[in-house]
C-alpha positions as CSV (number, residue, x, y, z in Angstrom):
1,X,0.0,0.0,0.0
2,X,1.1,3.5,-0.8
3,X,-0.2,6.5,1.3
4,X,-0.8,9.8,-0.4
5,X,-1.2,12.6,1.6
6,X,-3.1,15.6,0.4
7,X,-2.6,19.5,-0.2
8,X,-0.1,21.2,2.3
9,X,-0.1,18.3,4.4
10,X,2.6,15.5,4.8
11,X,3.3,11.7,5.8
12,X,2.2,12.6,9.2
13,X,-1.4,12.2,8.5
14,X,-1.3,8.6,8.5
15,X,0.9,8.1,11.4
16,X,-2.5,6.6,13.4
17,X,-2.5,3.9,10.3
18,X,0.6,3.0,9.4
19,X,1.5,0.6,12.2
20,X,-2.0,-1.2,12.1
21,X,-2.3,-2.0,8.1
22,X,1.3,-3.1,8.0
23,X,1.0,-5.5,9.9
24,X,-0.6,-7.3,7.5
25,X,0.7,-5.7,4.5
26,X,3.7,-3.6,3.1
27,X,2.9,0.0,3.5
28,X,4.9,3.1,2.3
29,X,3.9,6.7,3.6
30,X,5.8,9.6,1.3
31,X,6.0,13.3,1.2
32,X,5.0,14.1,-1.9
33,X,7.4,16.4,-3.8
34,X,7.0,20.2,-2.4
35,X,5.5,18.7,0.5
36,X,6.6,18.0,4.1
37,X,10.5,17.6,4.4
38,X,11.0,16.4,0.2
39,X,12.9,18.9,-1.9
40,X,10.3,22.0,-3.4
41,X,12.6,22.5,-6.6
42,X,11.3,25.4,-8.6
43,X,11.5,23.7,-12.1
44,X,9.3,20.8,-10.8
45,X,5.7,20.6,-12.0
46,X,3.3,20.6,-9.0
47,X,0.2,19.1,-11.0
48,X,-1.8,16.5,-9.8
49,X,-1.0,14.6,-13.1
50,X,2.5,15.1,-12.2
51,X,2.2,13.8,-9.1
52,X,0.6,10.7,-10.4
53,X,3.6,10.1,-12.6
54,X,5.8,10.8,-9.6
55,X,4.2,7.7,-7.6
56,X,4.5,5.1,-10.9
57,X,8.2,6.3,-10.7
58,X,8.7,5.9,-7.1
59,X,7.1,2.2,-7.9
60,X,9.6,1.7,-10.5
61,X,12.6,2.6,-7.8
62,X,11.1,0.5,-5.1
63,X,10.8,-2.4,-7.6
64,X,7.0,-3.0,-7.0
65,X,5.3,-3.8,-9.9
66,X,1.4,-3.5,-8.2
67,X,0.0,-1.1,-5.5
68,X,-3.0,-0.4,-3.6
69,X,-3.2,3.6,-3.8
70,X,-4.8,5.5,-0.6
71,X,-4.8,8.8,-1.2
72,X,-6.5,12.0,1.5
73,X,-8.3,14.9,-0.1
74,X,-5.7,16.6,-2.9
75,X,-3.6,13.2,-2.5
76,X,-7.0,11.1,-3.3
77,X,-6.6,13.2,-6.8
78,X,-3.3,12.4,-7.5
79,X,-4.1,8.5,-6.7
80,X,-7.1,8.7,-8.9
81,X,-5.2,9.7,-11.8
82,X,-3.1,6.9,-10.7
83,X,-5.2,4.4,-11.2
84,X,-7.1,5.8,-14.0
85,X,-3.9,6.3,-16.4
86,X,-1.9,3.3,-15.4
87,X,-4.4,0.7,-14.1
88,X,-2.3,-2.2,-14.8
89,X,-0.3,-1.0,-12.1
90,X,-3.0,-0.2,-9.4
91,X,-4.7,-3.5,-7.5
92,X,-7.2,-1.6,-5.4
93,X,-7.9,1.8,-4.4
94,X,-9.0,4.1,-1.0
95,X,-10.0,7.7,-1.6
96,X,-10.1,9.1,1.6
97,X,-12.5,12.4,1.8
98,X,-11.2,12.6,-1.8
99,X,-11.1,15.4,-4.5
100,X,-12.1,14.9,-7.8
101,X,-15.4,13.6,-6.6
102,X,-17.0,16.8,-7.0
103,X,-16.6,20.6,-7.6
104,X,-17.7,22.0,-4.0
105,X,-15.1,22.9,-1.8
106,X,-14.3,25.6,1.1
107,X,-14.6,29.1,-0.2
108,X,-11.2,30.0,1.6
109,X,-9.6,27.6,-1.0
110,X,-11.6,28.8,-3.8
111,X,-10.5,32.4,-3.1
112,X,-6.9,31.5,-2.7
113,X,-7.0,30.6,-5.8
114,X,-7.1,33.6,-7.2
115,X,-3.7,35.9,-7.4
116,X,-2.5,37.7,-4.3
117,X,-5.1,36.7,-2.6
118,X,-3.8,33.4,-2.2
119,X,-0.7,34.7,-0.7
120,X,-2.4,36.6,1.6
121,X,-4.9,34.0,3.0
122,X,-2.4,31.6,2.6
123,X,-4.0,29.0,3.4
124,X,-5.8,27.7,4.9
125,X,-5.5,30.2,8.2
126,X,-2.0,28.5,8.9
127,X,-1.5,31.4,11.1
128,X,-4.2,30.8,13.6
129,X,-3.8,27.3,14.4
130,X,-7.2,27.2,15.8
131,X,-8.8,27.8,12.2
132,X,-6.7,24.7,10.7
133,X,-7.3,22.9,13.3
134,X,-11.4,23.3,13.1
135,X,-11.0,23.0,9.1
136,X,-9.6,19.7,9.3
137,X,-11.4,18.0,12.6
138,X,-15.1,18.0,13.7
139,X,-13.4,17.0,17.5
140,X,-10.3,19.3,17.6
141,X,-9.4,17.8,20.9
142,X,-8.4,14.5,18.9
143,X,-5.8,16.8,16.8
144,X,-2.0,15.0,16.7
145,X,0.4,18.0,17.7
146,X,3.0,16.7,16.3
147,X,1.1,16.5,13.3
148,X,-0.2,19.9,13.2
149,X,3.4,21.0,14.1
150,X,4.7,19.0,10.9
151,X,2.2,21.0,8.7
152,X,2.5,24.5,10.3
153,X,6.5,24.2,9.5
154,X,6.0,23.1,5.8
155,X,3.4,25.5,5.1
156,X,4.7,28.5,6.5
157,X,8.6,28.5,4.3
158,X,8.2,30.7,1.0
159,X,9.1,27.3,-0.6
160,X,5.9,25.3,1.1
161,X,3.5,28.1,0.5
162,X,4.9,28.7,-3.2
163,X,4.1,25.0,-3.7
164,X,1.1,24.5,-1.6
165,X,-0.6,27.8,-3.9
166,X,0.6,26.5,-7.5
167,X,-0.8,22.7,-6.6
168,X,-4.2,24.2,-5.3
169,X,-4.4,26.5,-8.7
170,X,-3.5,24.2,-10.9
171,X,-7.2,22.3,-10.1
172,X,-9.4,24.8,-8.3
173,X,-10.4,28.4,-9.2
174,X,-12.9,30.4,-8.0
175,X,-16.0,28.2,-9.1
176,X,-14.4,25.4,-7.1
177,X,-12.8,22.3,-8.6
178,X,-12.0,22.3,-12.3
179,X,-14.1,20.5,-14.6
180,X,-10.9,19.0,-16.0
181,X,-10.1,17.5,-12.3
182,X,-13.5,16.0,-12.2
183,X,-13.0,12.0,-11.7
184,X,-16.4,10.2,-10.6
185,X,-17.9,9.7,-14.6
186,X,-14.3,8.5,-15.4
187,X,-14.8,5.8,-12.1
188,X,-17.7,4.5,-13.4
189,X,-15.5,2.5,-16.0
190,X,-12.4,1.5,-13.6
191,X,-12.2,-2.2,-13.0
192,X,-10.8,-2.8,-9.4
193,X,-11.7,-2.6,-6.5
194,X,-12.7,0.8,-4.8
195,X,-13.4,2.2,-1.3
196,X,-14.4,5.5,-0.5
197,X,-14.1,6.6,2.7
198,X,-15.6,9.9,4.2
199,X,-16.1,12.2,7.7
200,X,-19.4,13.2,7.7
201,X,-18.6,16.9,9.3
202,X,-16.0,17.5,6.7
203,X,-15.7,21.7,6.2
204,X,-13.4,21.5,3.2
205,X,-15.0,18.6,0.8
206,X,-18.6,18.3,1.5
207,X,-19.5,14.9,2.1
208,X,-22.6,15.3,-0.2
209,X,-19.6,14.1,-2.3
210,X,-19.5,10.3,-1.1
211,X,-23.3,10.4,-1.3
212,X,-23.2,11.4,-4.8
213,X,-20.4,8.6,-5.7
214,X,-22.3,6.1,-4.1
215,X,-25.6,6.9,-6.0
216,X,-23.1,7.0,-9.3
217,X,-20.8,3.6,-8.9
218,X,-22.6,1.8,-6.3
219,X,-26.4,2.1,-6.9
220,X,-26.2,2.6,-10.7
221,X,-24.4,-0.1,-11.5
222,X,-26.0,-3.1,-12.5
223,X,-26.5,-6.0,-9.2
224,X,-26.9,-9.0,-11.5
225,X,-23.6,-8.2,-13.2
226,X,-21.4,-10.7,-11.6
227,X,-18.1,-9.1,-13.4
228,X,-18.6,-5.9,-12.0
229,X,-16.1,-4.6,-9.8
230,X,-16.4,-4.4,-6.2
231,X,-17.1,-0.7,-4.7
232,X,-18.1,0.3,-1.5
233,X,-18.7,4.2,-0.1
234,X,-18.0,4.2,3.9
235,X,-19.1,7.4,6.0
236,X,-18.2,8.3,9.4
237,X,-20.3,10.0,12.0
238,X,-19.1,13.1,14.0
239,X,-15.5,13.2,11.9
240,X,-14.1,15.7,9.7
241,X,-11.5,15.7,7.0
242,X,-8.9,13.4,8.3
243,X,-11.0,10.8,9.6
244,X,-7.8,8.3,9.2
245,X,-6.5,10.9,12.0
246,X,-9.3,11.3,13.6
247,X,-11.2,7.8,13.9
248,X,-8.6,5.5,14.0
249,X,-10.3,2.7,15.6
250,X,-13.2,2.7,12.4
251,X,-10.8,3.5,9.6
252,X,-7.7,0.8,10.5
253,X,-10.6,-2.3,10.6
254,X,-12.6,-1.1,7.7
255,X,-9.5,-0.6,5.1
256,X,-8.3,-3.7,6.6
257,X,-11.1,-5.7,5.8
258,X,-11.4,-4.2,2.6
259,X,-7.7,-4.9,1.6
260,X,-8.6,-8.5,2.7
261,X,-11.5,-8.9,-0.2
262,X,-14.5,-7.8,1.8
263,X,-16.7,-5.6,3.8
């Protein structure tokens, strides 16, 4: 399993996951590039299309030849394309609160979006810890420091904001996510397995998101097709954005079970 965090973040957003799932399977965490403590080179491309080239090269170094992609919000994106564009080299797939599922999002990151405002907001509210921590969790008292402390220190270098500001423009803009970032119809036709995963209290990716994908690829598709591939949409009371962070105890068992062949 690869982890992909998502937009600003880092590894540390899985650091409540990654001892329980490997210790039934190989798992990898990784800062993408621009993100966390990896290099934020000017002359790289900060894409979400880039990114997904960046994990089947990072697969390529590793020597594995299949992966189960997890990917968090921006990072769900990334794993999307992933799987989309090279699906011979994908087994299964989590989207985690995921982008690309829809275009509503949190006016702050719509309006940072836009030149010099987004340096100004730079977002989202790193500044006043209390606002990221309330944009992220629906219980803030559940919030990893250390995480948080991770974050605040990427984010807030001229290198981490640069980065953090191209990635977010390059698929949102004012009207929220762009059309050409828009995943779900291109789901419909991807042939492994799929889990999506959501907090039901999420402030940045509404989950009206999950219901919509489970109305699209679960409910849609046809019950009597026995080739069909398996797809399940999992939502998670009183949780927010990171509910890998947040509700441990729910998320660990259900990916596990789901990595396992069922649910």
């Amino acid at each position: 399993m690869l982890m992909v965090h998502g937009l600003g973040a880092s590894l540390s957003i899985w650091e409540k996951n990654i001892a329980p799932l490997a210790q039934g399977h190989t798992v990898y965490a990784i800062d993408l590039p621009g993100s966390g403590k990896s290099d934020k080179p000017k002359f790289l491309d900060y894409h979400s299309a880039a990114g997904a080239k960046f994990l089947i090269r990072l697969m390529d170094t590793l020597g594995i030849n299949r992966a189960t992609l997890m990917g968090n919000s921006g990072g769900g994106l990334v794993t999307t394309i992933c799987a989309l564009t090279y699906p011979e080299r994908v087994d299964k797939l989590v989207l985690v609160d995921s982008a690309g599922l829809g275009r509503q999002m949190a006016w702050f990151l719509r309006l940072a979006s836009l030149p010099f405002l987004g340096e100004l907001l730079h977002i989202p509210n790193v500044r006043n810890p209390d606002n990221l921590i309330k944009s992220i969790f629906y219980e803030p008292q559940l919030v990893s420091a250390a995480a948080l402390e991770d974050i605040m220190e990427a984010r807030n270098t001229s290198l981490g904001k640069r980065v953090t500001l191209e990635e977010l423009r390059s698929g949102v803009s004012l009207g929220g996510l762009r059309k050409d970032m828009m995943m779900l119809q291109k789901l419909k036709d991807y042939a492994k397995p799929l889990l999506i995963v959501w907090g039901e209290e999420d402030r940045l990716i509404p989950v009206s998101h999950a219901y919509h994908a489970r109305r699209v690829l679960v409910c849609d598709s046809d019950e009597g097709d026995t080739t069909a591939p398996y797809r399940a949409v999992h939502v998670i009371p009183h949780c927010g954005h990171w509910p890998q962070m947040e509700r441990p105890d729910e998320f660990n068992p259900l990916v596990l079970r789901f990595l396992d062949g069922g649910l």
